[in-house]
N, C-alpha and C positions, 0 to 999 in steps of 0.2 A: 380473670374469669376465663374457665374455658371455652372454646366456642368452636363446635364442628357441622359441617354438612353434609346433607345428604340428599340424593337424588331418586325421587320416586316417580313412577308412572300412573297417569287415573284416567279412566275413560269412561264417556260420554259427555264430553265434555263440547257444546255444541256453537256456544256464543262467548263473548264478552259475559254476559250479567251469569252462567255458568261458570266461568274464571273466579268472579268475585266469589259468586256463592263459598266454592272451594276454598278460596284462598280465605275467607271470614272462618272458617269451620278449624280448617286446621292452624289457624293462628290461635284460638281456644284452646288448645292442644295443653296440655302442662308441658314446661321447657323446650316451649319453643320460640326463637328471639325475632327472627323474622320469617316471611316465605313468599316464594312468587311463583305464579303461575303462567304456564307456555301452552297459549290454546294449540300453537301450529303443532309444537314438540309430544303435547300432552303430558307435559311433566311439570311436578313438582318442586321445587328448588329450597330447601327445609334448613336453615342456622338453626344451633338447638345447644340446652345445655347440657352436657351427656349424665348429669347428675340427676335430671329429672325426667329426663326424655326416654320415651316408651312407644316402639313405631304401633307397637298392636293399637294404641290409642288413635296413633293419625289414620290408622285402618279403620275403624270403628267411624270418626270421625269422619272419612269421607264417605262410608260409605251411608253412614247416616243422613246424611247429605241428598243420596240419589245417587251417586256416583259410582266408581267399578276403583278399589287398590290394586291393581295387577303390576305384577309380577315382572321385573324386565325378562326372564328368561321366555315367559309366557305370552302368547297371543289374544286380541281379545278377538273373537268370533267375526266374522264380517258381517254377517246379515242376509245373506246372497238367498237363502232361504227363504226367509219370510217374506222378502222381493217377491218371488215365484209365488210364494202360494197367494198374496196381496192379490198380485196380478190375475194370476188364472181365477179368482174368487171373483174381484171386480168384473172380468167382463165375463162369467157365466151369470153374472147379477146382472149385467147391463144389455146381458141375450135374451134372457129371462122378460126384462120389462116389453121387449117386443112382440113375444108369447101368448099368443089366443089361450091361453091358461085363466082354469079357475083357481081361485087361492093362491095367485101367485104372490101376494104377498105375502102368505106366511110360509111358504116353500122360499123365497128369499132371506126370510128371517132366520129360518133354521139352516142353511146354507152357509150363512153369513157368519155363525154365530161362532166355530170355531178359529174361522179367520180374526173376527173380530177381538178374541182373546190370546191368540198369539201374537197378532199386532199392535193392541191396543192395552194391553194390561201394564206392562215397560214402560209406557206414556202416562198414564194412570199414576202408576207408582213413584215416577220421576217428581211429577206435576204436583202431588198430594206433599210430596217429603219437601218441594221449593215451598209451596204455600206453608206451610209449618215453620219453614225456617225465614218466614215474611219478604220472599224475594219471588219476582214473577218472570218468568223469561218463556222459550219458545214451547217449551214442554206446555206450560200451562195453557198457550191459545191452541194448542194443538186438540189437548185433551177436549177443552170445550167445543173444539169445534167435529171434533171425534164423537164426542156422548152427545151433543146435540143432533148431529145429522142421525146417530141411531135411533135417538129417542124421537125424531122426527117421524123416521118408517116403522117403528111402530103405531105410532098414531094414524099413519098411514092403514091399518090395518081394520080401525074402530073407524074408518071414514070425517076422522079431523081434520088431516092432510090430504094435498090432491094425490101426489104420487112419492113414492117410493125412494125412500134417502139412504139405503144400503149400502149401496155401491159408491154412494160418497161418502160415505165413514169407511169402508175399505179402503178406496181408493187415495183416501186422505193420509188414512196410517199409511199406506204403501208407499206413496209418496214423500212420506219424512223416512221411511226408513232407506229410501232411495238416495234423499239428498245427503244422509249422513253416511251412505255407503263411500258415494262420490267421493264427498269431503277427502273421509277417512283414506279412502287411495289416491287422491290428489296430494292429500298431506305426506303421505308417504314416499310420492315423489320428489316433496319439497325438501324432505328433510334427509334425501338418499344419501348424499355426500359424504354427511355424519357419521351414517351408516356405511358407507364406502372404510372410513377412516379407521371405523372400532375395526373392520372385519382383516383389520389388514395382519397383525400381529398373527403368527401360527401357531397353531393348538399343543405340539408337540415340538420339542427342542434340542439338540443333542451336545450334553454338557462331559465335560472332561476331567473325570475324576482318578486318582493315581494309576494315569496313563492310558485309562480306558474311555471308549466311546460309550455313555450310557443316553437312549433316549429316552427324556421325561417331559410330564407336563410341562407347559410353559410358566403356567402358574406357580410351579413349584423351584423357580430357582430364584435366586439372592442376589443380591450386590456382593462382586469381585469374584464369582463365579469364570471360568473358561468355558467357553461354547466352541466349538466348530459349525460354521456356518458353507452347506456346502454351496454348489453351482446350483444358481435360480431358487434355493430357499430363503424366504424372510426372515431379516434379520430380529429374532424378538425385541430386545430393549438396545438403549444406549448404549454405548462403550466405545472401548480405544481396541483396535486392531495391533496383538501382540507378536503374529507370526503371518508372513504371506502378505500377497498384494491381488486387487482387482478392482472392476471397474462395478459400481454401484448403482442402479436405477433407483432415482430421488425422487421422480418424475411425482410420486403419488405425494408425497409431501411438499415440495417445492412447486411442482408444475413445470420443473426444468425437465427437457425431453434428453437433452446430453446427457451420456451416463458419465459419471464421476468416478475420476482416477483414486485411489486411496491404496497406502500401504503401512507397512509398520510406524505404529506411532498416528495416525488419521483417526479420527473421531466418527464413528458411524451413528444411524439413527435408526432406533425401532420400525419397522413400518415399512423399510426399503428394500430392495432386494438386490442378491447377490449375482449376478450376471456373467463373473468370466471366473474366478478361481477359487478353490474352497479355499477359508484362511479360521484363524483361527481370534477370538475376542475377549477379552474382559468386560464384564459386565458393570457397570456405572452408574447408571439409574434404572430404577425398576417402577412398575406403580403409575402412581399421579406424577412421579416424577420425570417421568420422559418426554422429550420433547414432542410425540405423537399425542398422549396423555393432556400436556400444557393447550396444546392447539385444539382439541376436542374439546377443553375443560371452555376455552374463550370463545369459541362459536359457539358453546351452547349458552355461556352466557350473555352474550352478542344478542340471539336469540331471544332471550328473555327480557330485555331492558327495550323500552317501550318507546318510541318517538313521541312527539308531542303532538301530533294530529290524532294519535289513537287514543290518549288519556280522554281527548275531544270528543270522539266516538265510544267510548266509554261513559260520558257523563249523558252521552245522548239516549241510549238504548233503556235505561230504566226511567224512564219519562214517558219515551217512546211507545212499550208497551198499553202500561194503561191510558194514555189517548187514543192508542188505536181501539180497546177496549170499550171505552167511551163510542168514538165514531162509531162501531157494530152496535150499540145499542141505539144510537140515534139513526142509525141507517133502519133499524127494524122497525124504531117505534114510528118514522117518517114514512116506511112504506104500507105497512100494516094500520095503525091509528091516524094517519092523515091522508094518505094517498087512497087509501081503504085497498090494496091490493091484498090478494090472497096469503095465508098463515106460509103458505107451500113456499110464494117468492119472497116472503120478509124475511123468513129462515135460509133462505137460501144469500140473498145479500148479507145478513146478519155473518152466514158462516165465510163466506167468502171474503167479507174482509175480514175476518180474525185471521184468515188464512195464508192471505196473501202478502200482510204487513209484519208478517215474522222476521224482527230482522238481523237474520243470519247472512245476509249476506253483507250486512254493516260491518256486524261485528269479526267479518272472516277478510275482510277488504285488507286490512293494514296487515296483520299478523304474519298471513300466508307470503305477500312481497316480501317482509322482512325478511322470514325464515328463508326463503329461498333465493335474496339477493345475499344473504351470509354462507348460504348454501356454496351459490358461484363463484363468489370471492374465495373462502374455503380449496375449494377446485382449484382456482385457479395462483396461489399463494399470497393473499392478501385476504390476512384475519381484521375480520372488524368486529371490534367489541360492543357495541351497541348501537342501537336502532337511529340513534337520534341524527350520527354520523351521517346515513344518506341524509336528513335533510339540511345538516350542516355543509355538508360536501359542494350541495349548488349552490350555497351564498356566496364562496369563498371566492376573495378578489384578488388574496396575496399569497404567496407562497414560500415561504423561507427556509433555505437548504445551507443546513451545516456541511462543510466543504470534506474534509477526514473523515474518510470511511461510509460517507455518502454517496457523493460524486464521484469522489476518488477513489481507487481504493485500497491506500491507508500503506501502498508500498510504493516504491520508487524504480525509474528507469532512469539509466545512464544515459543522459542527452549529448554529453560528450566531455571529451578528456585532453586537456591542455598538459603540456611535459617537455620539459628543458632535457631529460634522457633518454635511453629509449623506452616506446612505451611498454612493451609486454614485460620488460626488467620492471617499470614503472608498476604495471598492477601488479606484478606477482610480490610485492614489495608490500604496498598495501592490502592487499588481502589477504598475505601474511599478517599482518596485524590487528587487522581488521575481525580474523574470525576470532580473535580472544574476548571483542564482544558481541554481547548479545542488544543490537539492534535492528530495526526494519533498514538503515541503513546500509548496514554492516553485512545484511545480509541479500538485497541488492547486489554490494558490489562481490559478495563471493559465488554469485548465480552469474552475474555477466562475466565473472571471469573463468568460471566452468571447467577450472585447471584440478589434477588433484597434486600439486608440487608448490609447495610453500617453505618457507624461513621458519627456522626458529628462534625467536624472539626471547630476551631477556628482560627483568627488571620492566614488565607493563604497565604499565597504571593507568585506571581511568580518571579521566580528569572531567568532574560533575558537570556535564549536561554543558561540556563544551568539546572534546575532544578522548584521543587515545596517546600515549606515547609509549616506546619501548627503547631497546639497544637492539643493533644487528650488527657483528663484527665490531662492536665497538664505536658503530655512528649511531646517534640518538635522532630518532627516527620521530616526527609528531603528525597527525594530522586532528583536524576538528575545524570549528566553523570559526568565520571572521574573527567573532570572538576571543578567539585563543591568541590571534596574531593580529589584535588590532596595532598595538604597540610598535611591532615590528616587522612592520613593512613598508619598503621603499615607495615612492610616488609612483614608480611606473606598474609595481606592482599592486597597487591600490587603483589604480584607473583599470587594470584587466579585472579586477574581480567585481569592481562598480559597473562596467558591462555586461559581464553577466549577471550580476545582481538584478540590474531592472527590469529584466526580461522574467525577475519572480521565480526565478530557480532556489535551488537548495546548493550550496555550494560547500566542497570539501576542500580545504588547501592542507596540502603537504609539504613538509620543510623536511631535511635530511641535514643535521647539525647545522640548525639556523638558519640553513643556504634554504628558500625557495625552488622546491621540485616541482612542482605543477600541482592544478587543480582536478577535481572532477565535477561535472554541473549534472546534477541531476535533478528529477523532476516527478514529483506525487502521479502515478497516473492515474487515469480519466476513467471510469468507468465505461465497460464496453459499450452499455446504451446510451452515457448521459447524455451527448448531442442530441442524437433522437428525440428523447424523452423530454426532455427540455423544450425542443419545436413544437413537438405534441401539446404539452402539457400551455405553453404560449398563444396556441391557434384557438383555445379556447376562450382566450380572451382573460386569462389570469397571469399577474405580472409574480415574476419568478426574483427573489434575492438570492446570493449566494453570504453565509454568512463564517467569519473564520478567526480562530485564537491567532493562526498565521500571519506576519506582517502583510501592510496594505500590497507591495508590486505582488506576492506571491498567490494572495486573491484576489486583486487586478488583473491578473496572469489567466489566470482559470479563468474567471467571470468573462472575460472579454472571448476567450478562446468556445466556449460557448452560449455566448450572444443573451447574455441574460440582462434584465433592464435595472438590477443596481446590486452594490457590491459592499460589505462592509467587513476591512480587517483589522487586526490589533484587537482584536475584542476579549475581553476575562470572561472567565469562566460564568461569575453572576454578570455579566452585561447583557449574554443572549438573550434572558427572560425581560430586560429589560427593554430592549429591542422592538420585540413585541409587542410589549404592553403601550410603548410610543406608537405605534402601526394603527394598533385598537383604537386609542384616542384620536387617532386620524378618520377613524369610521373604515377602518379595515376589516374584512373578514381573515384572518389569518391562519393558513397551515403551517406548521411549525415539522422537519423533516429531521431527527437526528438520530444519533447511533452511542452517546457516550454518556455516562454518568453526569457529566458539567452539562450537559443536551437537557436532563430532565425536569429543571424549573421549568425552563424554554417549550416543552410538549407539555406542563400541566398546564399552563397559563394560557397557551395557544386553543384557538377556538377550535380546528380539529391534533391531536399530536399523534403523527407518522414514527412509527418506529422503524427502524433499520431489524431484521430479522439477524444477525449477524452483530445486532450489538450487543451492550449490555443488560442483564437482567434487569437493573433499573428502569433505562431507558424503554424497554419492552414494557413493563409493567406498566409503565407511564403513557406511554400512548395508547389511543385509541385504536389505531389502526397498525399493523402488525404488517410489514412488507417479508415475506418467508424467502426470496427469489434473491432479495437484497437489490434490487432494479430499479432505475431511475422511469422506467416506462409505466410498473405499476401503478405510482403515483397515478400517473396519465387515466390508467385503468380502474384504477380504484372508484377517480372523480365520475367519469361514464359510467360505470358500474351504480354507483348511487346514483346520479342524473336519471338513469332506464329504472331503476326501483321507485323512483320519485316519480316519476311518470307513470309507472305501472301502480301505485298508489291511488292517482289522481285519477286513473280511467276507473279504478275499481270504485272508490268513494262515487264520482258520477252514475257509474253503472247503479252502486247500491241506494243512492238517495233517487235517481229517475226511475227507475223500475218504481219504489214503494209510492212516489208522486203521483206516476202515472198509472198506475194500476191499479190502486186506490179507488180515487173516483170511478174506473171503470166498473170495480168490482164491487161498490156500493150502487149500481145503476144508474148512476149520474148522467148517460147517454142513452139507456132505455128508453123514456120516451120518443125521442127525436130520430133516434137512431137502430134502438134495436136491436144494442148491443151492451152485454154482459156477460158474466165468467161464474160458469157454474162451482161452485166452492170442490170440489178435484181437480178443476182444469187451474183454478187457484194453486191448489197444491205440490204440482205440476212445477208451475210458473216460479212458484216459491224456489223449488230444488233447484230448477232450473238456471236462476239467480244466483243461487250459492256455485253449484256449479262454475259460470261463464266465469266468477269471479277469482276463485280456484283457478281457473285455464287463464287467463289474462295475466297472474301471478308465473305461474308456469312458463311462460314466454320469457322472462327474464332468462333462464337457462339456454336461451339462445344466443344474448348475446355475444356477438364476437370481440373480443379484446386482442389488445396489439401482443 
């Protein structure tokens, strides 16, 4: 079956029980398989069968809902409006009750009355179409607490009520249209990065058609296309660099601020820009397929997958509601029927707590940290695929690092060069033979040797996953590992190569017709950060393994050279997931760090799995967490990074559950008598925004952290 998606945007979309509404509606949809909803992103995330599926319907469907289908190209309104006229309406209402005026109650009335329907009718329509579809969320206590303070000042008029509730139904609407203004630009802070990311690609492109420079859309060119990409323009899509060299600013993709060497034959990436020479490119991938594309497509769905404290808060808010419901009723009928207090203060406690137990700022507590700790990571090149990861990240006790292409990186250095001739005859000898393969070895030793004068070699062969041999003049020329010469070599030459053996080298010996010429010892290097990254990553109080398909001295070798607290080599390819799963059973929390295909049992099984950005598709796919930098420090980073979102979680939850505790009771008069204090339902509404708000800015603070 087939199965495709697509991404929509909906707006007003204000809580948690506003998510579900959405998310019930257009799962009703005909062909459609699954969907999820992003209060922070305000999108929709739609599987569908394309046989049956019809977006007009999911239009229809949300908007029947209450809700707004917009348009990605389109904006939705801010509001900033009805703010103003809210405000200037409330306090000529609130000037007015001060006013030696006759009839000022019904010159308030008429006053009110077209504030009240620009501000209030949106809430009205919201709240009617939730009740309809049997779900209650903020729209609904809003509206009743909007028609009721109106209908209060009217009564006000026929002398039912003491005074005048105008200006609290204004100032009610004013204030929810204030706190969703907030939101609405807070959220847009949270999720800038994204937006950083789409904007980066140029609008216009210049492609190379028989021999000429033609500028066109970007949109409109193909895979295997030629571009010329001049100085400081962005490179559109992926490809290979087929004429010309220059130096590449990654910085927006990677977070590396070095610019990057590239010339003929170097692999470029959509998004980056061109900084020292125009050159000219093949085009590679286009689309969803580029690796800017890839990384947008996994933060946003990062974005959308939910930790397990919010499903929590999720099951809390439609409960929530109607108790609070309840409590405003019992708060009226306790002041009014048993306290015998006046109609004026039972409606006034009555609205004030519908008012002030809105809760939006529950429902905005998790989402917002999320979206903007994927946001910073993002930034900084560490993609994290789902939510749940920060709160995995601070359980985690153990940490295990595939050695190839992790730590190391995946090439080799000449540690040094033993030779019974001389030695520069010696390399140019081997590296004459040496470049007819194609190894990471092979190609070590023809970089250290940096000559362009070599032999020509007859009669090569490669001898499988032990060696090379040739003829030069007429002497048969071999080198390769122990392997090839186990057979035949003297005692004394078996005790020099067992020396360097233990020290965990990689070793070459060379023979010239049978006679032993010398060795060369060389050695996987280290990644420029791994020492660092490793201290870092240990100060936290998590034990670090190094783990490797490489004999034991050669990960003994490494492990010890940076100081890690245990080591395990010889390992097959299915042993690493196996590895782990003994860790787990010990009551490990386990990160699991790799870069290769044989890597990705080992990252599924693993409670978080780290990919190497630089590895493969696989192993990418397979982990959670996405290193773009390819760094041993980001690990370090990634963990703090989640740690400050788990914390920025934990103030917001406290903020949003003590605000509704505390303000509550106030707001039902619970200290009126004794004290002589309570909150008039605006100054509720107020308090409300205000909530959302603080909660929003405490999420926001995550963009400050500093990482290494």
């Amino acid at each position: 079956m087939e199965k495709k998606r697509i991404t929509i945007k909906v707006g007003g979309m204000m809580c948690s029980s506003c998510v579900n509404t959405v998310k019930d509606a257009i799962s009703k949809v005909d062909g459609v398989i699954d969907v999820d909803v992003n209060l922070s992103t305000e999108k929709a995330y739609i599987s569908f069968k394309p046989e049956k599926f019809n977006i007009e319907n999911v239009k229809d469907a949300i908007e029947k809902s209450g809700y707004k289908f917009i348009k990605e190209e389109s904006e939705e309104k801010n509001g900033k409006e009805k703010i103003i006229i809210g405000f200037i309406t409330g306090s000529i209402l609130m000037f007015i009750m001060f006013l030696p005026l006759k009839h000022k109650d019904i010159i308030s009335l008429f006053l009110s009355l077209p504030a009240f329907f620009i501000l209030g009718i949106p809430i009205f329509r919201e709240s009617i179409i939730s009740l309809r579809n049997k779900k209650l969320n903020m729209s609904v206590m809003y509206a009743i607490g909007i028609s009721f303070s109106y209908i209060a000042g009217i009564l006000s008029i026929f002398q039912i009520t003491e005074s005048m509730f105008f200006e609290s139904s204004i100032f009610l609407a004013t204030f929810l249209n204030l706190g969703r203004y907030l939101e609405k630009n807070a959220k847009k802070k949270a999720i800038i990065s994204l937006k950083k990311l789409s904007e980066l690609i140029p609008e216009k492109t210049i492609v190379i058609k028989e021999g000429k420079e033609i500028e066109t859309d970007t949109k409109d060119i193909s895979v295997n296309d030629i571009l010329l990409v001049k100085t400081g323009a962005s490179i559109p899509f992926d490809g290979e660099i087929i004429e010309g060299e220059t130096f590449i600013n990654e910085s927006m993709i990677t977070g590396e601020s070095v610019p990057v060497y590239k010339k003929t034959g170097s692999k470029v990436i959509g998004g980056t820009v061109n900084l020292s020479n125009p050159f000219k490119m093949k085009v590679e991938k286009i689309g969803e397929e580029t690796f800017l594309s890839q990384i947008i497509k996994l933060v946003e769905e990062g974005q959308m997958r939910k930790p397990k404290l919010q499903n929590i808060a999720d099951k809390i808010i439609p409960y929530f509601i109607p108790f609070i419901l309840v409590i405003s009723i019992i708060t009226f009928i306790y002041w009014f029927f048993i306290k015998d207090s006046s109609l004026n203060f039972a409606i006034s406690r009555f609205l004030s707590v519908i008012v002030i137990a809105c809760p939006c700022a529950l429902g905005l507590a998790i989402p917002t940290a999320v979206t903007v700790g994927i946001g910073k990571g993002a930034e900084n090149g560490i993609i994290i695929k789902n939510g749940e990861v920060f709160e995995k990240s601070e359980k985690i006790t153990t940490i295990l690092i595939d050695k190839t292409g992790t730590i190391t990186e995946g090439s080799f250095v000449i540690e040094e060069i033993y030779t019974n001739i001389d030695k520069e005859e010696f390399l140019k000898i081997v590296s004459s033979l040496e470049r007819y393969f194609s190894h990471p070895i092979s190609d070590s030793i023809l970089s250290f040797y940096s000559k362009n004068e070599f032999y020509d070699f007859e009669n090569v062969k490669i001898i499988e996953g032990r060696g090379i041999s040739g003829k030069l003049n007429g002497k048969n020329v071999m080198i390769g590992s122990i392997k090839l010469f186990k057979e035949n070599l003297n005692r004394d030459e078996i005790h020099l190569i067992e020396e360097y053996a233990k020290k965990g080298n990689v070793l070459l010996i060379i023979k010239i017709n049978d006679s032993f010429t010398g060795l060369i010892v060389l050695k996987d290097k280290l990644k420029e950060d791994a020492k660092k990254g490793i201290e870092y990553i240990k100060k936290l109080g998590i034990k670090i393994g190094i783990i490797s398909g490489d004999k034991k001295e050669t990960t003994e070798n490494i492990a010890k050279e940076l100081n890690v607290d245990f080591w395990i080599g010889d390992v097959m390819p299915d042993g690493k997931a196996k590895i782990v799963s003994e860790l787990q059973s010990k009551g490990e929390m386990v990160g699991f760090v790799g870069d290769g295909i044989n890597d990705a049992p080992a990252l599924a099984i693993s409670d978080i799995g780290i990919a190497i950005g630089s590895g493969t598709d696989v192993a990418i796919e397979t982990g959670e967490v996405v290193l773009v930098k390819n760094k041993i420090m980001d690990i370090y980073n990634a963990i703090i990074l989640s740690r400050n979102v788990m914390k920025k979680i934990r103030q917001n939850l406290f903020w949003a559950f003590f605000y509704n505790l505390s303000l509550i009771p106030v707001a039902a008069g619970l200290f009126y008598n004794r004290f002589g204090i309570t909150l008039r339902p605006e100054m509720s509404g107020f308090a409300m925004a205000f909530s959302s708000f603080t909660v929003i800015s405490i999420s926001l603070l995550i963009k400050k952290i500093k990482l290494k």
